[in-house]
N, C-alpha and C positions, 0 to 999 in steps of 0.2 A: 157575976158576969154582966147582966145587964138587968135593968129593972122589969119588975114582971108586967109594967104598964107598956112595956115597949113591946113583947109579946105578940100582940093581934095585931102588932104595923107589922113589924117581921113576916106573920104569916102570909096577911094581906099583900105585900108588894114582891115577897117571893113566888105566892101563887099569879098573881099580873102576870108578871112577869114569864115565868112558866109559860102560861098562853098563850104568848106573843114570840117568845125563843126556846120552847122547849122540843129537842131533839122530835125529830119523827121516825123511831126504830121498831122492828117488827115484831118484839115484842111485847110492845104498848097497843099493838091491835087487836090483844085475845085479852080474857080472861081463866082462859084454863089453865087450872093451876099445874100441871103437869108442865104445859110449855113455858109457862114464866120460871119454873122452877127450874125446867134446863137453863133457862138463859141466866139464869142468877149465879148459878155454878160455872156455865163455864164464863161467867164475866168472872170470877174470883181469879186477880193477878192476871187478866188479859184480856185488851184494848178492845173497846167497843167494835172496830173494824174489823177488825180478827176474826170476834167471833160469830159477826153476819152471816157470813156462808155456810159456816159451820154449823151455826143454830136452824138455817134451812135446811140444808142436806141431813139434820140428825131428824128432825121430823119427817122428815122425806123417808129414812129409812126406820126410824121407832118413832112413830104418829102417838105410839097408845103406853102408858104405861105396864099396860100386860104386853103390848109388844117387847119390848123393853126386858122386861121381867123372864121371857122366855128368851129372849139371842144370848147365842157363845156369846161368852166374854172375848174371845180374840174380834169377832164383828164389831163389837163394844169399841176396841182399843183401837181397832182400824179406823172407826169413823171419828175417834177423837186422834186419829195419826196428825202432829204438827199443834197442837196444843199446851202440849206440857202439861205437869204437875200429873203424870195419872192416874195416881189415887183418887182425882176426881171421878174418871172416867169410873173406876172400879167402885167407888163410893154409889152410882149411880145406878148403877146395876145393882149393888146389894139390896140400896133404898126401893130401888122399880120393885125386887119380889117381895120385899118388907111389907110394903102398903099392897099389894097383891094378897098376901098370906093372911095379914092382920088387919089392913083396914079395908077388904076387898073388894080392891081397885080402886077405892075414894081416896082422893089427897085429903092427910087430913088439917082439921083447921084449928089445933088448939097449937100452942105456942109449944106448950109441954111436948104433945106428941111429936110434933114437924122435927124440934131439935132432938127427937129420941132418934130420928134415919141417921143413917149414915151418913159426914161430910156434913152437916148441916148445924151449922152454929146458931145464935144468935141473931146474928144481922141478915146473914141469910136466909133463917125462919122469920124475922118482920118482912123482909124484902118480898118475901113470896106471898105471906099473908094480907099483908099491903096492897099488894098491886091485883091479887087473884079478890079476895075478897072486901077490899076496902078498910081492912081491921087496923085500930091506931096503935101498930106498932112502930116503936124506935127501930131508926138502924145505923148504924155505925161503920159503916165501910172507907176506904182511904180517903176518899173525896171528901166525906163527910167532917171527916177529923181534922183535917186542913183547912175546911170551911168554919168548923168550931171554935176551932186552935186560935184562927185568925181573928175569930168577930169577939173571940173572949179575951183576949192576949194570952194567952195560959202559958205559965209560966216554965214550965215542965214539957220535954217530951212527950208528944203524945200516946209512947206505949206505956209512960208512967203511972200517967191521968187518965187511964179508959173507966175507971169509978166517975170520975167527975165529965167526960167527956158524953158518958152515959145517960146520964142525971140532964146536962143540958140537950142533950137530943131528944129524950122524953118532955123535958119539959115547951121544947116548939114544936114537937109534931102538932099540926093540926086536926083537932079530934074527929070535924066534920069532913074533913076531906084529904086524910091519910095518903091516900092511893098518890095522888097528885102532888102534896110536899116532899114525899120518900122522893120520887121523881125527879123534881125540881130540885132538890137539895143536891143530889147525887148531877146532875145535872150543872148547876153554878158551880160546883167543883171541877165537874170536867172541861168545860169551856171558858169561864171567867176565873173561877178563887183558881188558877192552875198555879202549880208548884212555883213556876220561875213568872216572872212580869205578870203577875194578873191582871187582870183589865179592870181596874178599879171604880173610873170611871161610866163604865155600862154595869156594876153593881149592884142590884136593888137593894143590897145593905149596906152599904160606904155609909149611910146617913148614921147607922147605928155600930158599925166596925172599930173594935177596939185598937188592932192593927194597922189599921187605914187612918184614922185620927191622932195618931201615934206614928204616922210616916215608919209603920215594923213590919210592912208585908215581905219585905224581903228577907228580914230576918226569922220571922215565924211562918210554918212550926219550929221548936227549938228540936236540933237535930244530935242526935247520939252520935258519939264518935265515933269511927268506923275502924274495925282492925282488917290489915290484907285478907284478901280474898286467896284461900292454900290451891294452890296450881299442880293435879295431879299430872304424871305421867305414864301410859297405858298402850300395854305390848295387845296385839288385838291380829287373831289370826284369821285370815279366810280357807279353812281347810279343804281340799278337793279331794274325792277319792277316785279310783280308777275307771268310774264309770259317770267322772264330771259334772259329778254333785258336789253341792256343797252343805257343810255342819253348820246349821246355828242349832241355837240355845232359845230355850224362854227362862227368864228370870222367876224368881217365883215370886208369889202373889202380894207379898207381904213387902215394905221398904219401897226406894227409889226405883223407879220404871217399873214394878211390880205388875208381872204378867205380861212386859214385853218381851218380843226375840229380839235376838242380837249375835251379832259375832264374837265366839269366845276370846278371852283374853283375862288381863288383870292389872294391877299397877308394877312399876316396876320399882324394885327394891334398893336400897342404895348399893353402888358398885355393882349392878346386874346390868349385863347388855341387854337391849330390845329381845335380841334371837334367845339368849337365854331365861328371859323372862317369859315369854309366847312357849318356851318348850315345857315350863316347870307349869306354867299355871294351865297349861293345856291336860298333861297329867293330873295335875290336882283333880281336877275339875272335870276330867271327861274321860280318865283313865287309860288313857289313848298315847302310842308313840306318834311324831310327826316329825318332817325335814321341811325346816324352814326357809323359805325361799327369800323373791324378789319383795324389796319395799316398793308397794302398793300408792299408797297414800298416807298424808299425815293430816287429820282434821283437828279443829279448836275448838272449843265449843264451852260456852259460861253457863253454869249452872246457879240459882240463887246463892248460896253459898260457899261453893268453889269451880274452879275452871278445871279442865282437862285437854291436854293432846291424844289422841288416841293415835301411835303408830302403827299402819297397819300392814302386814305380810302377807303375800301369799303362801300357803304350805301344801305338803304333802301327805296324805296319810299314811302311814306305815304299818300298823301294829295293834291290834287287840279293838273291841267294839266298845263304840261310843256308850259311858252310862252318865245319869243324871248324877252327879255327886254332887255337885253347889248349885243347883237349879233344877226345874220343874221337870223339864222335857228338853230330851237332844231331838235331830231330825235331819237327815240329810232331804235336799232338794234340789229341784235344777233352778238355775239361774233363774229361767224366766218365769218361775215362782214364787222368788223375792218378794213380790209388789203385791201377793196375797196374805202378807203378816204383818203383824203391826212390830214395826219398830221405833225404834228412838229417834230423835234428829238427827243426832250426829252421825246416825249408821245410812243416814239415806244419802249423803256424800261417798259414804265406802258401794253402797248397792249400783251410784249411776258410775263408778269408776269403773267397780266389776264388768258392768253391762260396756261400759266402752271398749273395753279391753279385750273383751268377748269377740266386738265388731271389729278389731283391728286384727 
């Protein structure tokens, strides 16, 4: 990749540099390992911006890892409501009583233990240890890989090469002042090595960039081929009963949106209409007759992996009491209830349609 004499300039002008442009975010102002460790999570797959608010208001409402450790998990999923991914959110709460039960109430600070919690990888257990305690751990996260990828030319995608992408992130952390290259590193990925046009020229490695000397920032990293993204379609009823409630669901614990409520429904099968898809999966799933009504709304919404419409009806209930068969817990509620569950994204376009339609 590059010679081990060029090592201490690497360090040296990435840390400078650092000092002069390196971000000012709120949680480079604690060393508690508890709050760096939210912030590390929920930075996993979302935008430093993003999670500003969110990283204040979750301290604001779980200060303490026993705090944490003791809240409903629906509290849990509400304050991480508009996040995504929330097996994070759930990972976090199991971790909070983990280190409550077993290490009680200390973060702890071996490598071993940090990646034995819940959600907590590698890169995520240096990130934390790094920054709470100073310790010269490697990390690896997207920025990092990009900034690797580039200053090594590497030949290879870099979900091929995480062995060798590994190996040179250990070999430049700097031993004496960890805390601050993790940073920095993570940092010239976000702002300068960025995906498209890097700014090559405000650089502190251009001098030593394999990519940059080779006119190949554009083309590195080498990028895997991409197959369509499958585009589902989804019957999704808002059931009322005669006393102007309405049924959701919480998902169960386990899988995608695990432990969110939502409005029942399901995909729709080929050659099934909307109305007859929403009557069968309503059945399936909640053992219940319904008369399917007016179309509602139809929301979009991309998922890493794939997309989905979700159409949605109004219904009626007719017949037999709601039971939990494909999820956790049924519950009917009044409207302006809604805003006390955590849901998914794409349900909070069905909840302010509800709510308008209510007003009209």
């Amino acid at each position: 990749m590059f010679p081990a004499a060029a090592i201490p300039e690497l360090r040296r002008s990435l840390l400078a540099w650092y000092g002069q442009q390196g971000r000012d975010l709120p949680w480079r102002q604690t060393r508690d390992p508890y709050a760096i460790w939210i912030s590390e999570v929920m930075l996993q797959q979302t935008q430093v911006q993003t999670v500003i608010p969110y990283y204040q208001r979750w301290l604001e409402r779980f200060p303490t890892v026993e705090v944490l450790a003791i809240a409903d998990l629906n509290a849990v999923l509400k304050a991480w409501e508009g996040l995504g991914y929330y097996s994070r959110a759930r990972n976090l709460h199991r971790a909070a009583q983990q280190i409550v039960t077993e290490h009680q109430g200390r973060f702890p600070e071996s490598a071993t233990a940090v990646e034995a919690l819940p959600g907590i990888g590698r890169t995520t257990a240096g990130g934390i240890l790094s920054a709470a305690f100073n310790q010269p751990q490697a990390i690896l996260d997207g920025n990092v890989k990009r900034v690797l990828a580039r200053l090594g030319a590497l030949p290879l995608p870099p979900a091929r090469a995480i062995a060798q992408l590994w190996q040179w992130s250990e070999a430049l952390i700097d031993p004496d002042q960890p805390r601050d290259f993790n940073q920095a590193i993570m940092d010239l990925g976000a702002t300068i090595c960025t995906p498209r046009k890097p700014v090559c020229d405000r650089c502190p490695w251009s001098f030593a960039c394999a990519a940059y000397n080779t006119q190949m920032t554009e083309q590195l990293p080498l990028r895997e081929a991409s197959s369509p993204i499958p585009h589902k379609q989804i019957g999704v009823a808002v059931i009322w009963n005669d006393r102007g409630q309405i049924l959701i669901d919480q998902r169960k614990p386990e899988g995608l949106l695990g432990g969110l409520w939502e409005f029942p429904g399901g995909k729709i099968e080929a050659g099934e209409s909307i109305e007859d898809c929403i009557r069968r999966e309503i059945q399936e799933e909640l053992g219940i007759a319904i008369a399917v009504g007016d179309h509602l709304i139809s929301v979009d919404h991309t998922y890493t992996h794939f997309r989905v419409t979700l159409h949605v009806h109004y219904c009626q209930h007719l017949e037999g009491e709601p039971q939990a068969i494909e999820c956790a817990e049924v519950r009917w509620v009044e409207p302006t209830e809604l805003s006390e569950f955590a849901f998914p994204k794409a349900n909070q376009q069905i909840i302010t349609a509800i709510l308008k339609s209510k007003v009209q």
